[in-house]
FIDO-785199 format. One line per 4 residues: for each residue y, x, z of N, C-alpha, C, O, CB. Coordinates in Angstrom, 2 decimals, padded with zeros to 5 digits. Each point is the difference from the previous one (the first is absolute). Glycine has a CB too. Example, Ala and Ser with C-alpha at 12.3 -4.5 7.8 and 13.67 -1.06 7.14 Angstrom:
! residues 2
-005.69 013.19 007.80 001.19 -000.89 000.00 001.20 000.90 000.00 -000.02 001.04 000.66 -001.15 -002.93 000.59  002.22 001.54 -001.97 001.19 000.82 000.06 001.09 -000.77 000.73 001.11 000.51 000.17 -001.74 000.67 -002.32
***
This chain:
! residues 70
-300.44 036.83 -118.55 000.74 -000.95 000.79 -001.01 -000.80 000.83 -000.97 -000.49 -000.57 002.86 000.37 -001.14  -001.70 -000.02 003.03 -001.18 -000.79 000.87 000.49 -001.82 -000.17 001.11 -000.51 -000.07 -001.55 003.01 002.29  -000.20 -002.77 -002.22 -000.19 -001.99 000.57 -000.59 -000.38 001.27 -001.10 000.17 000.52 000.56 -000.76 -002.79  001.79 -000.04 002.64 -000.12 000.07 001.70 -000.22 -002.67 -000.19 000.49 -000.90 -000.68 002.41 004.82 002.12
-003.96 -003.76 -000.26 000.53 -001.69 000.56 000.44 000.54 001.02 -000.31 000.96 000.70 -001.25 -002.92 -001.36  003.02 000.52 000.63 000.24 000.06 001.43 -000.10 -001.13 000.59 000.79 -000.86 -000.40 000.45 002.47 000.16  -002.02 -001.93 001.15 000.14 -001.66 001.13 000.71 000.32 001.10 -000.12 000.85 000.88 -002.17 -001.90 -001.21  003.26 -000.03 000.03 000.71 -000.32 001.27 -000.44 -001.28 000.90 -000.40 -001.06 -000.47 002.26 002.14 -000.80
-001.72 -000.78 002.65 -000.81 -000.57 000.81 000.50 -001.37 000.86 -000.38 -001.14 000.27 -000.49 003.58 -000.32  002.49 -001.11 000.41 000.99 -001.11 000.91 001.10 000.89 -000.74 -000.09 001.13 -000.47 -001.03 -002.12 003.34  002.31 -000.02 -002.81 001.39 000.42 000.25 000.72 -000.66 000.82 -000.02 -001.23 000.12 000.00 001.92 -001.96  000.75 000.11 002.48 001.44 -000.54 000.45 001.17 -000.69 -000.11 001.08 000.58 000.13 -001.84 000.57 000.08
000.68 -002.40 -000.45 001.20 -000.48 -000.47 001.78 000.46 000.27 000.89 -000.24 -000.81 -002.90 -001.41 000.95  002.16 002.32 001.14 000.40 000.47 001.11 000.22 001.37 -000.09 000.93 000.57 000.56 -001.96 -002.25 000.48  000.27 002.17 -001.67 000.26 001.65 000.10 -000.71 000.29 -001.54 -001.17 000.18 000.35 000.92 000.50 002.82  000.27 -000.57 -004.27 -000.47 000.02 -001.40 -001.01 001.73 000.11 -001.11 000.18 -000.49 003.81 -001.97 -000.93
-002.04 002.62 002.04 -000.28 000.90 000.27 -001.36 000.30 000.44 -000.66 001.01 -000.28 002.78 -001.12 000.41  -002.51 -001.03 000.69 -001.02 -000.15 000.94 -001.37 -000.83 -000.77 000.06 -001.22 -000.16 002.00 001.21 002.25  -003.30 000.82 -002.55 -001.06 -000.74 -001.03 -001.03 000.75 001.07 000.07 000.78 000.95 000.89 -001.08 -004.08  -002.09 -000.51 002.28 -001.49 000.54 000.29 -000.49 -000.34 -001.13 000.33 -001.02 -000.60 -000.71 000.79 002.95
-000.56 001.14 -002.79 -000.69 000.15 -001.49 -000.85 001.08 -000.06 000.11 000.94 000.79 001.73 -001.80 -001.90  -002.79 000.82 000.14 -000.68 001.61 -000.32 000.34 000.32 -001.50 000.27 -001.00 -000.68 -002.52 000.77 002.37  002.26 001.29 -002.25 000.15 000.64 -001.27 -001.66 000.84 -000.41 -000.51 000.94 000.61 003.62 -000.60 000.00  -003.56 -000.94 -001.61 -001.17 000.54 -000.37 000.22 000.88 -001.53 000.42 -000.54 -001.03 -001.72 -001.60 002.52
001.02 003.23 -001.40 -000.12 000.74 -001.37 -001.14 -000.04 -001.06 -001.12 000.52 000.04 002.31 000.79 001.31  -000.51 -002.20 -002.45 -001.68 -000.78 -000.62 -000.97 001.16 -000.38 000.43 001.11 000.30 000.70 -003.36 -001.65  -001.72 002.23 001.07 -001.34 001.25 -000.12 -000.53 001.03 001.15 -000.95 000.75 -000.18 001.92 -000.68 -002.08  -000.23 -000.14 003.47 -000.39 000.51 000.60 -000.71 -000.22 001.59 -000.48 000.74 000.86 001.90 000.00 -002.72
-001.13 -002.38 001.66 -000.80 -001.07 000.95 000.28 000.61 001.61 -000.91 000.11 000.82 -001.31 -000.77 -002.86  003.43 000.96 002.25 000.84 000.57 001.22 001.13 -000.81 000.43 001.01 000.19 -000.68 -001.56 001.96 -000.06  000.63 -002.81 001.49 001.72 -001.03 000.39 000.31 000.53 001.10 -000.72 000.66 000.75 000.44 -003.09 -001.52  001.68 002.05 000.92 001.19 000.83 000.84 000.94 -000.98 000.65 000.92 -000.66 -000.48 -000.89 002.64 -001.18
-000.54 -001.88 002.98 001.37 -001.06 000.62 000.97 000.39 -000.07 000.31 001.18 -000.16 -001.13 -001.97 001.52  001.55 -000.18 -001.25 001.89 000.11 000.01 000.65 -000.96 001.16 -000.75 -000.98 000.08 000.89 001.24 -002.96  000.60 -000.35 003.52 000.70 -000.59 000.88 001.35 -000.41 -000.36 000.37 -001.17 000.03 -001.71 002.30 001.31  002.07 -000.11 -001.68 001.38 -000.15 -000.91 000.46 000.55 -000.95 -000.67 001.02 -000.17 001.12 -001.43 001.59
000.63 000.30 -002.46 000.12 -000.46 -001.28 000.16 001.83 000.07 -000.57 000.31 -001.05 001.74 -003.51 000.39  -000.79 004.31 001.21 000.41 001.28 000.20 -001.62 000.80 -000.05 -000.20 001.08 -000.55 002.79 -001.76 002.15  -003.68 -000.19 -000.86 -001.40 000.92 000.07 -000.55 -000.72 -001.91 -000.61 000.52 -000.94 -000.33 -000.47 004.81  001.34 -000.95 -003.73 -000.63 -000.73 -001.51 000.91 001.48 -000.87 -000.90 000.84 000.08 000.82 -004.65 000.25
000.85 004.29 -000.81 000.63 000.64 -000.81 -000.48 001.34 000.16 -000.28 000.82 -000.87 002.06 -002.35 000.84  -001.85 001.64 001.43 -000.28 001.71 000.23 -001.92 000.10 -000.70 -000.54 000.90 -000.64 002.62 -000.45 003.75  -002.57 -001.66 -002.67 -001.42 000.01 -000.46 -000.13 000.23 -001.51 -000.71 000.89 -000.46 000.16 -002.47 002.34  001.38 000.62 -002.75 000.02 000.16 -001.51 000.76 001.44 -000.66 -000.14 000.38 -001.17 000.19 -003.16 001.27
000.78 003.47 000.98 000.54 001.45 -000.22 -000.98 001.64 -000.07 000.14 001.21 -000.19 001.83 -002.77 001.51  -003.01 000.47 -001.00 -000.79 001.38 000.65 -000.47 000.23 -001.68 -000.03 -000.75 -000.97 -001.13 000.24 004.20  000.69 002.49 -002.92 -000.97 000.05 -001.16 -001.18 -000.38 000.19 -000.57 -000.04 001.09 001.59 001.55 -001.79  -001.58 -001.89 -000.61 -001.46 -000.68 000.44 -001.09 001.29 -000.60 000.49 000.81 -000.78 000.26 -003.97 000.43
-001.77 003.26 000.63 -000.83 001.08 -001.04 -001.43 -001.05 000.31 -000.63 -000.31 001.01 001.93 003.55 -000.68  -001.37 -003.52 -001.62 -001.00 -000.59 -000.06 -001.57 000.63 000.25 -000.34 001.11 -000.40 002.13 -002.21 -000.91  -002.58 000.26 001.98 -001.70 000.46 000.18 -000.18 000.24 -001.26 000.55 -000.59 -000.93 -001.61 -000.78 002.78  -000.04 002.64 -001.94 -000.80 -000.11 -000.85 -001.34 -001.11 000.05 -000.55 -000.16 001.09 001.61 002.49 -001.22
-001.37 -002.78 -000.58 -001.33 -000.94 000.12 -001.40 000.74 -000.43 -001.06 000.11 000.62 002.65 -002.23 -001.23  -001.07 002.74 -001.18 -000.96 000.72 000.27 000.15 002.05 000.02 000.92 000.70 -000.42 -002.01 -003.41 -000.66  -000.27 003.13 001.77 000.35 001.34 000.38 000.03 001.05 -001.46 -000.47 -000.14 -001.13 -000.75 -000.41 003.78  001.96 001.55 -002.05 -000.25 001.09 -001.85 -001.17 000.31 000.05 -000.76 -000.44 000.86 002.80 001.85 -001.30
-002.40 -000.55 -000.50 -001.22 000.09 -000.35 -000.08 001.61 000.46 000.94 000.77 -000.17 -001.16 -002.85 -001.86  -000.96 002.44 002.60 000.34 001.41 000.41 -000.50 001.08 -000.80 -001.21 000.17 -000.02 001.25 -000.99 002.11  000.65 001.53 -002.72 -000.55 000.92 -001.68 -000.66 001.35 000.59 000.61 000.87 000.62 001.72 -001.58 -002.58  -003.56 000.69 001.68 -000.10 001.69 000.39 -000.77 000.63 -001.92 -000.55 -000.37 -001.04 -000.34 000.07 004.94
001.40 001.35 -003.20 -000.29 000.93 -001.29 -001.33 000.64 000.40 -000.34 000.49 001.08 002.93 000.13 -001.81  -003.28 -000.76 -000.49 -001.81 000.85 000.35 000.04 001.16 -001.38 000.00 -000.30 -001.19 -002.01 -002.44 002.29  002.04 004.25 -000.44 -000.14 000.98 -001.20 -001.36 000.06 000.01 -000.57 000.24 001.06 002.62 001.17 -001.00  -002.71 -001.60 -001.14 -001.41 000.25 -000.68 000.31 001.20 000.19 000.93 000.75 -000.30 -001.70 -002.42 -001.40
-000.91 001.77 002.64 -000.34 001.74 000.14 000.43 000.65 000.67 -000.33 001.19 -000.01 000.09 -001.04 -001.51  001.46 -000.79 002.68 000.49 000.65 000.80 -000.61 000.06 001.45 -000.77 -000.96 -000.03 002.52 000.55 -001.50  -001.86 001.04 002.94 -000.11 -000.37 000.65 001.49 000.18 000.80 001.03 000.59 -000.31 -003.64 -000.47 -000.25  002.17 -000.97 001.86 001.13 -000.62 000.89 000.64 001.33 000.26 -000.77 000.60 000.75 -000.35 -002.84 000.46
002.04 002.91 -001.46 000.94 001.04 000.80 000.02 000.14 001.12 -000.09 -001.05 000.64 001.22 000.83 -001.86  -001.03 001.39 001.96 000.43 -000.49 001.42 000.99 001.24 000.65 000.48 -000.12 001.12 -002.97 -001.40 -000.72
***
């Protein structure tokens, strides 16, 4: 499950619909403007796939006594 902040910036008294804010996804130190309450939802709808931070490890196999094939 992700953990999102959200700051809101301005609203509309007038139109509720109508914000400014960013949405940041905690751990991944990335924020996302929003304008209205429809881009705020579609932003939190999305799939997220998180960064890796750190890389795999790359395995190679060494046969004793072999040489390289080719």
């Amino acid at each position: 499950m992700e953990s999102y902040i959200v700051r809101l910036y301005r609203r509309d008294a007038t139109n509720p619909d109508n914000l400014v804010g960013l949405i940041e996804t905690v751990g991944l130190d990335k924020t996302r403007p929003f304008h209205t309450v429809n881009e705020l939802v579609a932003i939190l709808s999305e799939p997220h796939a998180f960064e890796k931070t750190v890389p795999q490890p790359v395995l190679r196999v060494i046969h004793a006594g072999k040489k390289n094939p080719r």
